[in-house]
N, C-alpha and C positions, 0 to 999 in steps of 0.2 A: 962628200958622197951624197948622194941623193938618196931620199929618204920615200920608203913607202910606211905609209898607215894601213895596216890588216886590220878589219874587225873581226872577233871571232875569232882569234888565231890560236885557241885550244881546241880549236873545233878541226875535224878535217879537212876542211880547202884551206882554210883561214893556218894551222899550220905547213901544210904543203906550199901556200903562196908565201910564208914564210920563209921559208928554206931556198926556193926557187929563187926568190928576188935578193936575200942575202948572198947566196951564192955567186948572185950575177953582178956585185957591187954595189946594190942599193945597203942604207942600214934600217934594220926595222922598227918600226913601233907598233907594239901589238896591243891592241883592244880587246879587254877577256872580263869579263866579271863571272865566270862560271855558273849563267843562268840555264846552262842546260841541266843541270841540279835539280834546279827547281820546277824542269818539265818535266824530268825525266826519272828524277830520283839518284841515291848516291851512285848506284853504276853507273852512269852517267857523264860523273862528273869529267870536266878536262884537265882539272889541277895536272897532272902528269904530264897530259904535252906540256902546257906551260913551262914547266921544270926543263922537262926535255930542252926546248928551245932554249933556255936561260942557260942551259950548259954546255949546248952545243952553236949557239951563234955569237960570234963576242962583241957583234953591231946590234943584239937585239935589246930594249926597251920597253919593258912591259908597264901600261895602265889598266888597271881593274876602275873601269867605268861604264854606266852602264850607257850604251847609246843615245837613249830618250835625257840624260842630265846635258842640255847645250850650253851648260856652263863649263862642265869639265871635257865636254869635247870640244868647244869654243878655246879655251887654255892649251891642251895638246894640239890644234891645228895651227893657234895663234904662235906657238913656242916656234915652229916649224916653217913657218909659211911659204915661201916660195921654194925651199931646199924641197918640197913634198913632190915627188915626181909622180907616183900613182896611189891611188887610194883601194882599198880589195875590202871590198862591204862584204864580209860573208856573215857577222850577226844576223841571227834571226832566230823567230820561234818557227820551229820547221814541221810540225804535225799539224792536221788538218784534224785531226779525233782531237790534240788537245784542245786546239782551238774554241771549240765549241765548249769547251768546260768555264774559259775564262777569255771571253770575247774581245772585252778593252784591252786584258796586257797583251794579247795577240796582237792588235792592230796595233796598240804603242807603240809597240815594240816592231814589229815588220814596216808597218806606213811611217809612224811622226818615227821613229826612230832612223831612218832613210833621209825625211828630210831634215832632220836635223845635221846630219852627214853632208848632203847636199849643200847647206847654208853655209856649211863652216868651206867645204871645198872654195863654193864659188866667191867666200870672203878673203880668203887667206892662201887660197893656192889652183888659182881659175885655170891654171894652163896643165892640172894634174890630168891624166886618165882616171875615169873614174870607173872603176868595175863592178855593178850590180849583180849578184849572185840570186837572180832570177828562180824560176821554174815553171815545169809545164804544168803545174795545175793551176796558172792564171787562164790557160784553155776549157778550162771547167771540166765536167765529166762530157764537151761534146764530141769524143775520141769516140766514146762507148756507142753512140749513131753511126761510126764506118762499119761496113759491112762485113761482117767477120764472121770465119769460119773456123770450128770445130773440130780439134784435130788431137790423135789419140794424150799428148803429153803438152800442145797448147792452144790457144787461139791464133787465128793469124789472118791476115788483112787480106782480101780476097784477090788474085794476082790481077782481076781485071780493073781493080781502081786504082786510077792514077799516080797515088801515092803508094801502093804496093813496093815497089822495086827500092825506095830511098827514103821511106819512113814520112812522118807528115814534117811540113814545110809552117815557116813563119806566117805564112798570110792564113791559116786555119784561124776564124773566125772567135771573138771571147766575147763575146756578150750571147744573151739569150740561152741561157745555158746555165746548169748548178755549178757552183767554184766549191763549196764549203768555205765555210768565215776565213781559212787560213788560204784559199787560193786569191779570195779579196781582196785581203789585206796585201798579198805579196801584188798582186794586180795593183792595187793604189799605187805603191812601191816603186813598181817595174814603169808604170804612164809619168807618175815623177820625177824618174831616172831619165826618161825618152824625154819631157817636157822642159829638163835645166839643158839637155843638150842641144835639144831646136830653138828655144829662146832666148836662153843665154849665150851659145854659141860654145857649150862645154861638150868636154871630151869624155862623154857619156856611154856605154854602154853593158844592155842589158843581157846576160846568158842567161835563158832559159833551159836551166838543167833537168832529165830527168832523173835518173837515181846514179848519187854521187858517194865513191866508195873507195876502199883502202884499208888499209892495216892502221890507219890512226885514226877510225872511224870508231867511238867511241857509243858503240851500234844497244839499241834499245827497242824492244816489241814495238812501241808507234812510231821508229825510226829507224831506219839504218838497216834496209834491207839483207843485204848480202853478209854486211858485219855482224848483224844481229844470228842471222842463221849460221854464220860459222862459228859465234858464240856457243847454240849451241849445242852446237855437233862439236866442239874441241869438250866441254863440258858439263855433257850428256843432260842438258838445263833443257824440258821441254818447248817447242816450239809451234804453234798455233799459224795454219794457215786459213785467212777469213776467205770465203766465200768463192766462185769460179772456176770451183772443182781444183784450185790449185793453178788454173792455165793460164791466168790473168801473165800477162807478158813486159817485160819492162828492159828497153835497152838501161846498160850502167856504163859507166866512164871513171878509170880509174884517176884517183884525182890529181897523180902528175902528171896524164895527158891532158885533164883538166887547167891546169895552172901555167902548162908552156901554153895554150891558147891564150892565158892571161897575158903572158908574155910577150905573146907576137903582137895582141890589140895596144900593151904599152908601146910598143917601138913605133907602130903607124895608127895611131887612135882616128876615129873616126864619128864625129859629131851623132847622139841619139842614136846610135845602133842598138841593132836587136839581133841576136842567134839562138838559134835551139841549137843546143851543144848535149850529147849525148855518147851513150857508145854505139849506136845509130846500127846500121846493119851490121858493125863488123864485131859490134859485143851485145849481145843479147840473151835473155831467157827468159821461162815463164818460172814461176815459184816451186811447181814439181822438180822442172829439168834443174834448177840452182839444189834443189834436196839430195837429187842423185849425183849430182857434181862435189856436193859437200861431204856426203860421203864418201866416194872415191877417193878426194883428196886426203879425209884423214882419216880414211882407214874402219870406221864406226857408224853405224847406222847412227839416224839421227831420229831422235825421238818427239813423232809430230804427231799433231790430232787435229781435225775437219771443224770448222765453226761456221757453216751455210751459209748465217748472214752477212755480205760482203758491207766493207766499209763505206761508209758514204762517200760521194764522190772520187771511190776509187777507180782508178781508169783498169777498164779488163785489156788495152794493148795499147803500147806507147812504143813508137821505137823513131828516133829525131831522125829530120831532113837535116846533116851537116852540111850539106853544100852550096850554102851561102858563104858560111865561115871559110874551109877548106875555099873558095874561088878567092876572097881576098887577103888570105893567109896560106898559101900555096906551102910552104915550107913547114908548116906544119902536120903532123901525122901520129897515129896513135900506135904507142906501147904494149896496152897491157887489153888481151882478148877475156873471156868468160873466167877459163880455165885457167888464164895466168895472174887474175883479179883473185880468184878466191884462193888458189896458193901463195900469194903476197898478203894475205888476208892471214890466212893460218899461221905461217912463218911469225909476221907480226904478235898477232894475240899469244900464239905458244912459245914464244921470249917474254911477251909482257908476265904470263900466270907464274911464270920457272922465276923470273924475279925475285 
């Protein structure tokens, strides 16, 4: 069988791309050393998926190593080598607040830890897909410059700019612009992922996601938008919205229509590509409208409070141009809308708590 490497696969892409690819015949090897612990604290942690996946796939393969060691990921590639048919990078340090606490292991970890990935692919399994788990804050905060308008429950992109009707597109400009140290670091990342595929001729490419989410999203206050807030509203845990009156806007993509687009770039890979992958027009919200949705779905007000000062480089409206992807992946199409994300979201966490 052919073999994918997941990084991250306690994590939520990382065990979604898990499942997806065992299911489709590949057998897995999952990369996890459970450093979202140590961003995030023990709620945090992914020990559980781990588990999960160890009992539910009977081709899975787990390594607890941490990305940046290229000796121990140098051994797991070398063991494997050419059986390796797609690699799914989804490790990372994923907050832009924590970044700023501890600069080097961000970047270790997001930039040298990518190429360390990268060396071992193009030594030991050159003709693998390689999938970058991108995002859009390599765009910096220059979303926050589109011209946007004031609207009772969000912000919203004025219908006379161009990108109004299909959310912003790949060619929006990254430089000249604030990133925060964690859009950098995934920026260094993301031009290294494009650079092994234009020069080496690898089968490279970068999804720029922006908020990526599910029921095995193991959701925390500087991460995990949607999971975090139905955290908790399922368990009345207060919840703090930063700054934008709440309107700040964020398409989400739920992460097994995330992981069939991994799916279709394995089957026809295509040298250095780049897509903003999102829930684009057809799943979107601003932080108030996900409050009253969280509600609805389970039943309980959710206990929130105002903190004026917004996040640095937090973008006040994000909503991705898919159609680049969707034009060269035709047969792909999305699942799961606002309302069927955060009820696959409760479902989840409210089996995990009854445990």
């Amino acid at each position: 069988m052919p073999v994918a490497i997941v990084t991250g696969s306690g994590g939520l892409v990382g065990a979604a791309a898990a499942r997806l690819f065992a299911s489709r015949g590949f057998d897995v090897v999952g990369i996890d050393n459970d450093m979202r612990q140590v961003f995030f604290g023990a709620e945090a942690r992914t020990v559980w998926q781990v588990e999960a996946l160890r009992r539910e796939l009977s081709g899975y393969r787990h390594e607890s190593i941490d990305i940046r060691d290229s000796d121990g990921i140098g051994r797991v590639f070398r063991h494997y080598g050419h059986e390796i048919g797609a690699v799914i990078h989804c490790a990372a340090q994923p907050s832009h607040d924590w970044a700023a606490r501890d600069p080097e292991m961000d970047f270790t970890v997001n930039a040298n830890g990518t190429q360390i990935l990268l060396e071992a692919t193009r030594h030991y399994a050159r003709d693998a897909a390689f999938i970058f788990v991108s995002t859009n804050k390599v765009y910096g905060d220059r979303p926050n410059d589109l011209p946007l308008m004031d609207h009772p429950t969000r912000y919203e992109l004025d219908p006379a700019h161009m990108w109004s009707e299909h959310g912003i597109p790949e060619d929006m400009p990254v430089d000249q612009t604030l990133h925060s140290l964690f859009g950098a670091s995934k920026l260094a990342a993301d031009i290294l992922v494009q650079e092994y595929g234009r020069y080496f001729g690898m089968n490279t490419a970068c999804f720029r996601g922006g908020c990526l989410t599910g029921p095995g999203h193991s959701g925390a206050q500087l991460h995990g938008f949607l999971a975090y807030l139905m955290k908790c509203a399922v368990t009345g845990a207060p919840y703090t919205v930063f700054g934008y009156s709440g309107k700040q806007v964020r398409d989400n993509i739920h992460a097994s229509d995330l992981v069939e687009a991994f799916w279709c770039f394995v089957q026809r890979p295509a040298p250095a590509s780049v897509f903003n992958i999102g829930g684009g027009r057809y799943a979107n919200c601003s932080v108030a409208e996900a409050i009253v949705m969280a509600e609805q779905v389970t039943g309980r007000p959710v206990r929130w409070s105002y903190q004026p000062e917004n996040r640095v480089g937090d973008h006040i409206w994000w909503i991705s141009d898919v159609r680049k992807f969707r034009a060269m992946y035709p047969e792909w199409t999305y699942k799961y809308n606002i309302r069927d994300i955060l009820a696959d979201i409760h479902e989840g966490l409210s089996a995990r708590l009854s445990a």
